[in-house]
C-alpha positions in Angstrom: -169.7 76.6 -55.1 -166.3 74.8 -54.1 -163.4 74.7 -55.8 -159.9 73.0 -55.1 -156.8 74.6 -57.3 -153.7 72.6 -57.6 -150.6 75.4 -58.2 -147.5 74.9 -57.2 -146.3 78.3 -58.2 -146.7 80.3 -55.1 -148.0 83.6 -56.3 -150.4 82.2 -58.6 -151.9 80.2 -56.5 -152.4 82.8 -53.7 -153.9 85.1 -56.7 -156.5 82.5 -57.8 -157.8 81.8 -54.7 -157.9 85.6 -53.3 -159.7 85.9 -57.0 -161.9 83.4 -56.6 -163.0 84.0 -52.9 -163.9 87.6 -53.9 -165.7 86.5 -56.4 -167.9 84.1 -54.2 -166.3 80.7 -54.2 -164.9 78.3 -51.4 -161.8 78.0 -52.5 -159.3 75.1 -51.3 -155.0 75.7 -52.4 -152.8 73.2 -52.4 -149.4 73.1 -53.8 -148.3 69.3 -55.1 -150.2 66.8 -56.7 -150.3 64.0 -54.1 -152.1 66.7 -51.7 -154.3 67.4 -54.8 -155.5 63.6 -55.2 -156.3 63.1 -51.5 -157.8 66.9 -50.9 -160.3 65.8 -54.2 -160.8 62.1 -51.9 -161.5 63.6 -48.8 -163.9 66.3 -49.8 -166.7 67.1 -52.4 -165.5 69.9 -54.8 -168.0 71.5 -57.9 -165.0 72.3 -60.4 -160.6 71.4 -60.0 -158.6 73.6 -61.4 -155.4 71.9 -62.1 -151.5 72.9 -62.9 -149.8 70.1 -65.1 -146.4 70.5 -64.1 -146.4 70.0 -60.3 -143.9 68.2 -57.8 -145.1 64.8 -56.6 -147.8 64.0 -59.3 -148.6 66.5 -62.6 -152.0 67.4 -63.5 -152.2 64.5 -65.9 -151.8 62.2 -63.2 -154.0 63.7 -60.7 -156.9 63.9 -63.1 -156.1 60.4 -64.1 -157.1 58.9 -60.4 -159.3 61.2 -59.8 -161.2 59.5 -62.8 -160.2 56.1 -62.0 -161.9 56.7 -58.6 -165.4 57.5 -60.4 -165.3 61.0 -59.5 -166.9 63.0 -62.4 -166.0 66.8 -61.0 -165.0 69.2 -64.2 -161.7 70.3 -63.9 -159.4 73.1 -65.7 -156.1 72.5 -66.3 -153.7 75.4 -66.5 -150.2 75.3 -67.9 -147.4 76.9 -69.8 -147.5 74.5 -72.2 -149.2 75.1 -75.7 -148.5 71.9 -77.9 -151.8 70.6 -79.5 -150.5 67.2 -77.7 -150.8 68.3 -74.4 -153.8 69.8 -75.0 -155.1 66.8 -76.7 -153.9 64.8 -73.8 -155.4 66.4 -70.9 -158.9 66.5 -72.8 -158.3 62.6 -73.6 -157.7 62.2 -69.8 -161.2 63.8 -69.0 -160.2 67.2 -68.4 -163.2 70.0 -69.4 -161.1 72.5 -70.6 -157.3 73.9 -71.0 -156.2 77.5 -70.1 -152.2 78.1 -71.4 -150.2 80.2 -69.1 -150.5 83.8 -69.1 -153.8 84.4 -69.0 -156.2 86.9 -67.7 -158.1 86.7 -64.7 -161.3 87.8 -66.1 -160.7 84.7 -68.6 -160.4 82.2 -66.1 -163.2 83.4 -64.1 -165.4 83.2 -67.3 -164.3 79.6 -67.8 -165.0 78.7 -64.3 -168.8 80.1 -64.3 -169.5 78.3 -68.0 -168.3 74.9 -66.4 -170.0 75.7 -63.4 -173.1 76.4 -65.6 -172.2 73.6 -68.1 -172.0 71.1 -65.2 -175.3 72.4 -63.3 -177.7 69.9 -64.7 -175.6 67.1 -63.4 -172.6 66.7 -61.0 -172.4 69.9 -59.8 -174.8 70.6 -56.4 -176.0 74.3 -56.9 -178.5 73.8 -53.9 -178.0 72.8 -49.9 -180.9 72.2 -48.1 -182.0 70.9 -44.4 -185.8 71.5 -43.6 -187.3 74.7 -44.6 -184.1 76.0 -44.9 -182.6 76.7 -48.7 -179.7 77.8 -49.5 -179.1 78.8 -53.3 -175.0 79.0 -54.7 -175.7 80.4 -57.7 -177.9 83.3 -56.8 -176.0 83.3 -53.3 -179.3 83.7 -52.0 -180.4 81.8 -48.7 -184.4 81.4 -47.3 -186.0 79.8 -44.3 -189.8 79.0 -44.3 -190.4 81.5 -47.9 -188.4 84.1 -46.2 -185.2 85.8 -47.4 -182.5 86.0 -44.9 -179.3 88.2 -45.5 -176.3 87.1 -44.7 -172.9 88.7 -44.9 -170.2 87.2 -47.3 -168.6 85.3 -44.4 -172.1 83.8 -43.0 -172.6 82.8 -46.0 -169.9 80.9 -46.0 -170.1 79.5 -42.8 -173.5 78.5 -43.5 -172.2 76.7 -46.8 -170.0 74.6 -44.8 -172.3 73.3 -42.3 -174.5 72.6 -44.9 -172.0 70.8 -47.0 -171.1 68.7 -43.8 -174.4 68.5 -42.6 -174.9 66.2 -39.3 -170.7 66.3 -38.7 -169.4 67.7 -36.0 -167.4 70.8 -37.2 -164.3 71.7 -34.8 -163.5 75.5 -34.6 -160.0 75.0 -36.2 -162.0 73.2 -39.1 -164.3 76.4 -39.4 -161.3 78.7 -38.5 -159.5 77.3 -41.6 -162.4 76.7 -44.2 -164.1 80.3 -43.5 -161.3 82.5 -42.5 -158.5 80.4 -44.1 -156.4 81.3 -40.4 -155.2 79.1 -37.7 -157.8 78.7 -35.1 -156.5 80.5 -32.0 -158.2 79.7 -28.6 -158.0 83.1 -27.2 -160.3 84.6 -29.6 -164.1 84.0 -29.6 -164.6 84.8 -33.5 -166.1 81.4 -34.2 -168.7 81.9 -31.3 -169.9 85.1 -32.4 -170.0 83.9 -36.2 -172.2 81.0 -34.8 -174.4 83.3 -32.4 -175.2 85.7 -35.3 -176.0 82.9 -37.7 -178.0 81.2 -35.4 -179.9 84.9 -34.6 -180.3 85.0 -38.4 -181.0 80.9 -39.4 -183.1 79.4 -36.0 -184.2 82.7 -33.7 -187.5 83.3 -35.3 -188.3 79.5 -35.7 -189.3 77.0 -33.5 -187.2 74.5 -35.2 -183.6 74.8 -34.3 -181.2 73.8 -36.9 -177.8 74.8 -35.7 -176.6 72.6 -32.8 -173.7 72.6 -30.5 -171.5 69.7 -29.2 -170.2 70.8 -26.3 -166.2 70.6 -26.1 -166.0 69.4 -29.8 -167.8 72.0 -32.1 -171.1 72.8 -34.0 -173.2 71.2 -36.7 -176.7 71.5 -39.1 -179.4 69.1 -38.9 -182.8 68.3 -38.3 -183.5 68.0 -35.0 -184.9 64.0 -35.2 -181.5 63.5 -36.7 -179.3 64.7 -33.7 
């Protein structure tokens, strides 16, 4: 599952998303609500989970063209502000549900699963799939051909993002920054043994290859007839 907060408060929004990545999510941070609008354009996210009071654009006004664009993704809006108007507002805007500022971790995480979970029937993918390849985010459970294959948190994850992009090209900066969440730096080979231990998990034991690489420019998932 992937998830794009909107905080412009520093230490909160560096606690959410350590929060949420240990809990299991792919987790996007950015920090002002013009970001937030083209981050929620440019990429398919399951739940956003928005501050109201941000430089640039407030939540209001994020979730507003976010809606106006057609885009149906539940979203969570988090603020220090408790009047029964501002709640009624956001709702009114299309917002899922309103968490006031303090609150508990444990809280938030329990909203995020029940709109996860409220959402599952629709909007929300809670499978990727290419071939006989499956790959569950709610169970976090992944199988090729009827077999269970055990990745670790960060295959996982690197799995989940080739899936999500399936048939782009994925640069290693791109991976560096999605799965790691560092800058890529060219001296290290992390990417290349990430890939080489997926692919010894994913494609060894199959005559179907599903990870490919592009030579200069980066990896991707597909079926073979669609390279």
């Amino acid at each position: 599952m992937k998830i794009l907060i909107a905080e412009d408060e520093p230490k909160t929004g560096v606690y959410l998303k350590q929060g949420l990545t240990e809990a299991g999510f792919v987790v996007d941070l950015v920090t002002n609500g013009i970001d937030a609008v083209q981050q929620a354009f440019d990429d398919e996210y399951d739940l956003l989970i928005l501050d109201v009071m941000m430089p640039g654009l407030d939540g209001w006004e994020v979730l507003e063209k976010v809606r106006a664009a057609g885009k149906e993704t539940p979203a969570l809006f988090l603020t220090a502000r408790d009047q029964v108007e501002d709640r009624v507002k956001g709702l009114e805007l299309g917002a899922d549900d309103y968490l006031i500022k303090p609150f508990a971790f444990s809280e938030l995480l329990a909203r995020v699963r029940s709109l996860l979970r409220r959402g599952a029937g629709t909007q929300v993918q809670t499978t990727l799939t290419v071939e006989d390849l499956h790959l569950d985010l709610l169970k976090r459970r992944v199988e090729r051909g009827g077999k269970r294959i055990d990745l670790t948190a960060k295959e996982f994850l690197l799995l989940e993002l080739l899936l999500r992009r399936r048939g782009e090209v994925l640069s290693k900066s791109l991976i560096a920054s999605k799965v790691w969440d560092i800058n890529f730096d060219s001296d290290t080979n992390i990417i290349e043994v990430a890939i080489r231990r997926l692919r010894a998990k994913v494609d060894d034991e199959f005559p179907v290859k599903l990870i490919h690489t592009v030579r200069g420019m980066g990896y991707f998932i597909d079926s073979p007839e669609a390279r």
